[in-house]
C-alpha positions in Angstrom: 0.0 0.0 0.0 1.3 3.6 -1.1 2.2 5.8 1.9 0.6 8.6 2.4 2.6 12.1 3.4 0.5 14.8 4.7 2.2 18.6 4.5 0.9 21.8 5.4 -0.9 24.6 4.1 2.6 26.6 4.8 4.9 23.9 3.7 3.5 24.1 0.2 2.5 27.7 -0.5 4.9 29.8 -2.7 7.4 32.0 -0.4 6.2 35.7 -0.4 8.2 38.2 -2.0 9.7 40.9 0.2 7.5 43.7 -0.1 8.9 46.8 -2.2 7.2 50.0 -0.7 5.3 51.6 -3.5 6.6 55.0 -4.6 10.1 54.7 -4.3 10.8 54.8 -7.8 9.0 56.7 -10.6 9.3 57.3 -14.2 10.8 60.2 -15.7 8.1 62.0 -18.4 11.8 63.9 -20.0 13.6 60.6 -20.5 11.5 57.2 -19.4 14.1 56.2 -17.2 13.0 54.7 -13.8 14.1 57.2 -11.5 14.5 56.7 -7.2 12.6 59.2 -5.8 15.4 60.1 -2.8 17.8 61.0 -5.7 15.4 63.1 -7.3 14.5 64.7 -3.4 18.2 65.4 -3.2 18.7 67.2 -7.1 15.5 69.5 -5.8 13.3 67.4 -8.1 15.2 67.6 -11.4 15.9 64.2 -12.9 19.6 62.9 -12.3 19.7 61.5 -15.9 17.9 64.2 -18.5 17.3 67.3 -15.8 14.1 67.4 -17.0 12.2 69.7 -14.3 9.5 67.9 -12.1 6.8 70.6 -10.9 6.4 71.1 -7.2 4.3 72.7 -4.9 4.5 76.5 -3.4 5.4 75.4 -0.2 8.5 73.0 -1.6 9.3 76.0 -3.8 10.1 78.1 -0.7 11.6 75.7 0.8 14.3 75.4 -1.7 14.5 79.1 -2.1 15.0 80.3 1.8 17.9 79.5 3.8 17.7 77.0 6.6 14.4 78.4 8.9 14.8 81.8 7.3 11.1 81.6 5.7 8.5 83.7 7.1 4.9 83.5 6.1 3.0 86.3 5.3 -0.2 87.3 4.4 -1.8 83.7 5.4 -5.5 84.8 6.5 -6.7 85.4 3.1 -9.3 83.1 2.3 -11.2 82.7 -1.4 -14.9 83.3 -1.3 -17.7 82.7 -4.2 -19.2 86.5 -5.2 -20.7 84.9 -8.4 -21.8 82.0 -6.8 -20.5 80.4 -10.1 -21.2 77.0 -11.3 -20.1 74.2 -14.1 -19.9 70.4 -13.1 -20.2 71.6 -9.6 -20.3 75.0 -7.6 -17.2 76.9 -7.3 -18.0 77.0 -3.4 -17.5 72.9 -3.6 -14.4 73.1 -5.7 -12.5 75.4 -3.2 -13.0 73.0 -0.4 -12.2 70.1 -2.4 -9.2 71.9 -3.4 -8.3 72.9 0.4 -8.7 69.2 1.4 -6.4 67.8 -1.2 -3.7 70.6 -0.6 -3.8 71.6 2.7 -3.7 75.3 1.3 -6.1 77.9 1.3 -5.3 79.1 -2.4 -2.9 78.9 -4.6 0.0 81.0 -3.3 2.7 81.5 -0.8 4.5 84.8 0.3 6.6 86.2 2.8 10.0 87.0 4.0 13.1 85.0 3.4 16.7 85.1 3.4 18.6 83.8 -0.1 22.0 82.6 0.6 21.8 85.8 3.1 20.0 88.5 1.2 16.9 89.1 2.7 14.4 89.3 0.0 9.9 89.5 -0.5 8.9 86.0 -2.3 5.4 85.2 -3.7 5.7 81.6 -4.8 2.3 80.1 -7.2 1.2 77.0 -6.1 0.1 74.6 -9.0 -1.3 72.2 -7.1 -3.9 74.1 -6.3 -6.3 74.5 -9.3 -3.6 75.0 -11.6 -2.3 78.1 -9.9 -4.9 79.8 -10.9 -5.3 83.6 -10.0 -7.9 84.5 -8.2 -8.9 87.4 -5.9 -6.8 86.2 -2.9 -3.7 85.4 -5.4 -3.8 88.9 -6.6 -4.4 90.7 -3.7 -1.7 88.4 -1.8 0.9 89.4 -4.8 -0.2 93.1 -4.1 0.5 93.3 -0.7 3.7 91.4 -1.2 5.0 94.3 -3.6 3.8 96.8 -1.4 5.5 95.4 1.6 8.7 95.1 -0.6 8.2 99.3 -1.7 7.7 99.7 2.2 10.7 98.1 3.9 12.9 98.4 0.3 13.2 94.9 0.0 14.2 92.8 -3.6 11.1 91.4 -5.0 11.2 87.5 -6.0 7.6 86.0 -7.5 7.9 82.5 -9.2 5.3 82.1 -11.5 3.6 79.0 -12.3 -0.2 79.4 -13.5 -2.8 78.3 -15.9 -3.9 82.0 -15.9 -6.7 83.7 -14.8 -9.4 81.7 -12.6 -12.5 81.5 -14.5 -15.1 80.7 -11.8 -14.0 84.7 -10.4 -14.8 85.9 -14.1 -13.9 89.6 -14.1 -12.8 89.5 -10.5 -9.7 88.0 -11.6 -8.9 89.7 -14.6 -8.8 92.7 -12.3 -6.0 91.3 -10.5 -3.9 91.9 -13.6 -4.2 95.3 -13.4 -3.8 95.3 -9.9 -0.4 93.5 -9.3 0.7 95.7 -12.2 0.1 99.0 -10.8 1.6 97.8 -7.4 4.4 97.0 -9.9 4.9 100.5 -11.3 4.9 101.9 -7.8 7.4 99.5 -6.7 9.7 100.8 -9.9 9.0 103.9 -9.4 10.6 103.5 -6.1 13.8 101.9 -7.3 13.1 98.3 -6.3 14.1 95.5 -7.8 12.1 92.6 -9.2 13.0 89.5 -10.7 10.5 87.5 -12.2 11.0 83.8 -12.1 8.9 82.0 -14.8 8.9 77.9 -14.5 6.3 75.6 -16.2 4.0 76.4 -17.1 3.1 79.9 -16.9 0.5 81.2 -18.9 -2.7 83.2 -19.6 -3.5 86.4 -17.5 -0.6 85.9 -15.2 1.7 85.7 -18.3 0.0 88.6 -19.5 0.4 91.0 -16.1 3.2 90.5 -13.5 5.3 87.3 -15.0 6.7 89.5 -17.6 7.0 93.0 -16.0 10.4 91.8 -14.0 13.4 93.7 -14.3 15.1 90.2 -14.8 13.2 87.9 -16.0 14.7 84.2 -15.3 12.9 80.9 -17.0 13.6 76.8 -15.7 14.8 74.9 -18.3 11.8 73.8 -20.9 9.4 75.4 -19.3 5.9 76.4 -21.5 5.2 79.9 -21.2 2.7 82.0 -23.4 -1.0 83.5 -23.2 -2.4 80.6 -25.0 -1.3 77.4 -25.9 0.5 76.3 -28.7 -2.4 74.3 -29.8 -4.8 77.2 -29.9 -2.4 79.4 -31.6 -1.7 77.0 -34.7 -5.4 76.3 -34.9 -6.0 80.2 -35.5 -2.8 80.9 -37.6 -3.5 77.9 -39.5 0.6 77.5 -39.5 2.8 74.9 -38.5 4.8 76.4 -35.4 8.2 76.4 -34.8 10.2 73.5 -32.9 10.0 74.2 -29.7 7.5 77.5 -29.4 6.9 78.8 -26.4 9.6 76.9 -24.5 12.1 78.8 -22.5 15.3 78.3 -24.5 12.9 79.8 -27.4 11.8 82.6 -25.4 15.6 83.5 -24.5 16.4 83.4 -28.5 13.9 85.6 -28.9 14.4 88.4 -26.1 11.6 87.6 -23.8 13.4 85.7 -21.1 17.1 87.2 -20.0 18.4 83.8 -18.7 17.5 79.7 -18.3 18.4 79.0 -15.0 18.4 75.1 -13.5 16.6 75.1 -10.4 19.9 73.7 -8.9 21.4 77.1 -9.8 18.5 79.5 -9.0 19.0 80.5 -5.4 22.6 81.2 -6.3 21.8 83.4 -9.4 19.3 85.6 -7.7 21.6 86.3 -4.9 24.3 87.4 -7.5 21.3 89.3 -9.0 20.3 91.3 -5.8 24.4 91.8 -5.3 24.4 93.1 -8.5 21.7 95.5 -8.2 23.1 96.4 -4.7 19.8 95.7 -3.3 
């Protein structure tokens, strides 16, 4: 008679694979490569193999900007209301909150005081995550009272601009804001300050169209898309094929628009040769 031999449920199930933490790698839209998301914490979110520029968030923007604990918040009360009581898929009221939730923001902006490699400087800092950047009421009015707090103490002026444009669910509310931060501008000249204007990707429509371009310098990260409106609408009005690489920085800089591409590993140390410069 055939023996028998009786195993256990654990004697003959596959061994497990050690679990790999999801997250720790990710792909690279610039080159494809599998990239590991500590070396890309550590190159301030530009990809070790292609530098192709990863967008990032307001508050991870300052971050990299400031020295050590030098960042000081300003302006942080201002909260975005619903005038028009505006309305597509859902209400504009709906779509805030959904928006706080997911960022932990209350708009789409930062500001304050900071110190760049130790010039102390005004920074307003767009947040993308937060519908697209958008300007709104409390963007515009946050920007404002950055630049007047800059033509107050005497201050450099630092905005980095990252935007879809306007925010449509404010309607002429924030098209107003374009006129606004650009009349705080001409003050600000008017009293000898210095702005630089730091343009990454993508920045376009009405903030393209106001403050992004009014900078005395005007700096750009690497491939960045930066117009009023897109490529795509453009060549459907023209009826013309565009050129290679329209509306990117390196064809902005060609063409006299933007005064320098700056990597983002480079950036804190060209503005603070900028402010040296301008003995600010």
């Amino acid at each position: 008679m055939a023996q028998v031999t009786t195993r256990t449920w654990s004697e003959v199930r596959p061994a497990r694979k050690a679990a790999i933490p999801e997250g720790l790698w990710l792909r690279c839209p610039g080159c494809s490569r599998m990239v590991y998301r500590r070396h890309l914490e550590a190159n301030l979110q530009v990809c070790p193999e292609c530098e192709f520029h990863f967008r990032i968030s307001a508050m991870e923007r300052a971050k990299q900007l400031a020295d050590p604990d030098s960042f000081q918040p300003m302006f942080i009360g201002l909260t975005p209301t619903d005038p028009l009581q505006f309305k597509d898929l859902k209400s504009y009221k709906d779509r805030l909150v959904a928006e706080q939730i997911k960022t932990g923001q209350l708009d789409a902006i930062k500001a304050g005081k900071m110190f760049i490699k130790g010039r102390e400087a005004m920074v307003c800092c767009l947040d993308l995550t937060f519908m697209m950047g958008s300007m709104g009421s409390v963007v515009g009015e946050t920007i404002t009272r950055t630049i007047e707090e800059a033509t107050r103490t005497g201050l450099p002026l630092v905005i980095v601009s990252c935007s879809g444009g306007a925010r449509m669910q404010e309607s002429g509310l924030s098209l107003m804001q374009m006129a606004k931060t650009s009349a705080a501008l001409a003050r600000y000249d008017d009293a000898g300050g210095l702005f630089i204007s730091v343009l990454t990707d993508p920045t376009t429509g009405g903030v393209t169209a106001s403050f992004a371009m009014l900078g005395d310098v005007i700096l750009a990260e690497p491939n960045a898309l930066i117009g009023f409106a897109g490529p795509r609408v453009i060549q459907q009005t023209i009826r013309q094929e565009l050129p290679e690489g329209f509306q990117r920085s390196e064809f902005l800089l060609k063409s006299g628009l933007v005064d320098r591409v700056v990597a983002r590993p480079q950036l804190r140390s060209e503005l603070a040769r900028l402010i040296d410069y301008a003995g600010k």
